[in-house]
C-alpha positions in Angstrom: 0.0 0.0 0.0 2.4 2.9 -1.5 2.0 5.5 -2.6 3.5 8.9 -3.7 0.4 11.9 -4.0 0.3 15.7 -4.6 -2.0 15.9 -1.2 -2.0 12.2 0.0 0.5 9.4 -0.9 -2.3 6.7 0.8 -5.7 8.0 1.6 -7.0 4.6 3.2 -10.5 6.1 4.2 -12.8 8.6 5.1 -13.3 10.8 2.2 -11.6 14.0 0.4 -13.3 17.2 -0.5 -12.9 20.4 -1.9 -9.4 20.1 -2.2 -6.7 21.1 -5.5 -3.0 20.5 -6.5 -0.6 21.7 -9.0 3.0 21.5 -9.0 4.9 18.3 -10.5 4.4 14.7 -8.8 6.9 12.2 -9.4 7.1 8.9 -7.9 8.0 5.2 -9.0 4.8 3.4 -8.2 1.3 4.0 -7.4 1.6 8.2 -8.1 -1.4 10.8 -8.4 -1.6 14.1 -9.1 -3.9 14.2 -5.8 -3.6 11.1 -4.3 -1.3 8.0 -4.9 -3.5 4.9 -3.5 -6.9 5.3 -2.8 -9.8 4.1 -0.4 -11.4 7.2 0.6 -13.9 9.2 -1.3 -13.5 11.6 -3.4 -15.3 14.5 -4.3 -14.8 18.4 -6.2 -11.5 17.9 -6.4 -8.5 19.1 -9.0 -5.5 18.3 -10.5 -3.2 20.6 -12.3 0.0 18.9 -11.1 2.3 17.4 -14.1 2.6 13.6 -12.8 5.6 11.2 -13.5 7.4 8.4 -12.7 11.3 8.4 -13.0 12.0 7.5 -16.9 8.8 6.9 -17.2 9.2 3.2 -16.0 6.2 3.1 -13.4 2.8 1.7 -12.9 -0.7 2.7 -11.4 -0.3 6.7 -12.7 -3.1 8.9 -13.0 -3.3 12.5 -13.1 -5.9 12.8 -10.1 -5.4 9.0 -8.6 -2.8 6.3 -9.0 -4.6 3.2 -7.9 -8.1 4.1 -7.2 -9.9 0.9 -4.6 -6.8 -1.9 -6.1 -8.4 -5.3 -5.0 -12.6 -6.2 -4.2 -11.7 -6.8 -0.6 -11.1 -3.3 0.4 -14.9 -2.4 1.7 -13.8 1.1 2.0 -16.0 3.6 -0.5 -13.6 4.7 -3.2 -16.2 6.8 -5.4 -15.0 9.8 -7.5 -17.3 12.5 -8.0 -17.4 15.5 -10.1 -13.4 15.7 -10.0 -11.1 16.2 -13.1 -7.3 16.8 -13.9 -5.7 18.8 -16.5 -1.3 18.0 -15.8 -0.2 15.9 -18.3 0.8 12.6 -17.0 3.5 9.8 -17.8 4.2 6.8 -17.2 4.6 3.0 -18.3 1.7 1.1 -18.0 -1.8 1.2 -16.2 -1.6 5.1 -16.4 -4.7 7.1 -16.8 -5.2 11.1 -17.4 -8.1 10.7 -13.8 -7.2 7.2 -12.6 -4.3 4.8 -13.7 -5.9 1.9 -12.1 -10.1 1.4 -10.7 -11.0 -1.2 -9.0 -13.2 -2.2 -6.2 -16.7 -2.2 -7.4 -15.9 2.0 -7.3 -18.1 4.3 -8.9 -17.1 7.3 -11.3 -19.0 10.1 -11.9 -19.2 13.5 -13.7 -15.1 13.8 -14.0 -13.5 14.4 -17.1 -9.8 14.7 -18.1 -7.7 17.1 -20.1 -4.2 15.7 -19.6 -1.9 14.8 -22.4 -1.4 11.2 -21.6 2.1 9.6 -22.3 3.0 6.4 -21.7 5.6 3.3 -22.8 3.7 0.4 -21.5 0.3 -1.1 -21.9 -3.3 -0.1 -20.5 -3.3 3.1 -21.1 -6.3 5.5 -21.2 -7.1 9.1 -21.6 -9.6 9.0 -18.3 -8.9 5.9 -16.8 -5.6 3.3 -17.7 -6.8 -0.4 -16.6 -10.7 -0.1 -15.1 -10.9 -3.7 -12.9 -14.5 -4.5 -11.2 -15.6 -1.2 -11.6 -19.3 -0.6 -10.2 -20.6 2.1 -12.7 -18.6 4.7 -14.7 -21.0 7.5 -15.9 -21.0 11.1 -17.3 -17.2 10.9 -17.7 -15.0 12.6 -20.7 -11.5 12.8 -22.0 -10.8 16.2 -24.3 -8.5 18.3 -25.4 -4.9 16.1 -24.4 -3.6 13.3 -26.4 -2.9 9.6 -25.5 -0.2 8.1 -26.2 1.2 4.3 -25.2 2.8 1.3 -26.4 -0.4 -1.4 -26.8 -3.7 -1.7 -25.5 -4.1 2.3 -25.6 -7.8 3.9 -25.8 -9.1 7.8 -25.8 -11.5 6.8 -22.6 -10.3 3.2 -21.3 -6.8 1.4 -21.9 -7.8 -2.0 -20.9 -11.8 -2.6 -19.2 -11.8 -6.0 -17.5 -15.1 -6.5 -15.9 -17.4 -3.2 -15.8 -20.9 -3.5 -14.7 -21.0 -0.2 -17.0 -20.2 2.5 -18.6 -22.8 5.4 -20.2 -22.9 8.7 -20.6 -19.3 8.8 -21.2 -17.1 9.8 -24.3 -13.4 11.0 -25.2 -12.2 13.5 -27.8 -8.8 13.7 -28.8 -5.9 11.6 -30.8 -5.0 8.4 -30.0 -1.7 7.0 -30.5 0.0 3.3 -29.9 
């Protein structure tokens, strides 16, 4: 449970509210522009912070959240409401413009994403990298920022393993593997 974070490096309940970053993040794994690893709830929150791992080698990156939930036994509510980012983020794989990695039967809503998104590895998405046993992920965007990886590389998801669902949601930008 590490985790390197513009506010929080682990946030491991409870919740998180009203609260912004900007600066530069840079970590090795699990780093947010807001929060590294997450099990708290999260809501109105920002990220403006440019968010990095060193050579651009690490996992579970996101521009607001690393690792958002990471494993269905956590009973912790990890929901993300109307939060966004707009630092471009970099990594290797499971790196996400909002969240690297969701997991956790976690709910998403109303957040969108305008970072560039530049990654070397796989699963990697212009709101969310890898989404695992996600609950619900709804009225979400990606605009604006490019994505960029080396395979399984999508303008919303990377790589969507077992989603209950997904509406309301769309990306706009180029997409590059």
């Amino acid at each position: 449970d590490g985790g390197t974070g513009g506010l929080i490096g682990n946030a491991l309940g409870g919740s998180v509210e009203n609260s912004d970053t900007a600066g530069a993040v840079s970590g090795t794994d699990v780093v947010g522009g807001l929060i590294g690893f997450n099990r708290a709830r999260v809501e109105n929150c920002h990220s403006d912070a440019a968010v990095g791992t060193e050579g651009s080698t690490g996992d579970y990156v996101g521009g607001l959240i690393g690792a958002n939930g990471y494993r269905e036994y956590f009973a912790n509510d990890h929901t993300v409401k109307g939060s966004h980012s707009t630092g471009k983020v970099q990594g290797s794989s499971r790196v996400g413009g909002l969240i690297g990695y969701n997991s956790s039967t976690s709910l998403v809503s109303n957040c969108h994403s305008t970072s560039t998104v530049d990654a070397n590895g796989n699963k990697v998405g212009g709101l969310i990298g890898y989404i695992y046993q996600a609950e619900e992920i709804e009225g979400c965007h990606h605009t604006d920022g490019s994505v960029s990886g080396g395979s399984i590389v999508g303008g919303f998801a990377g790589h969507v393993d077992s989603t209950n669902i997904i509406k309301n949601s769309y990306s706009k930008e180029d997409v590059t593997a």
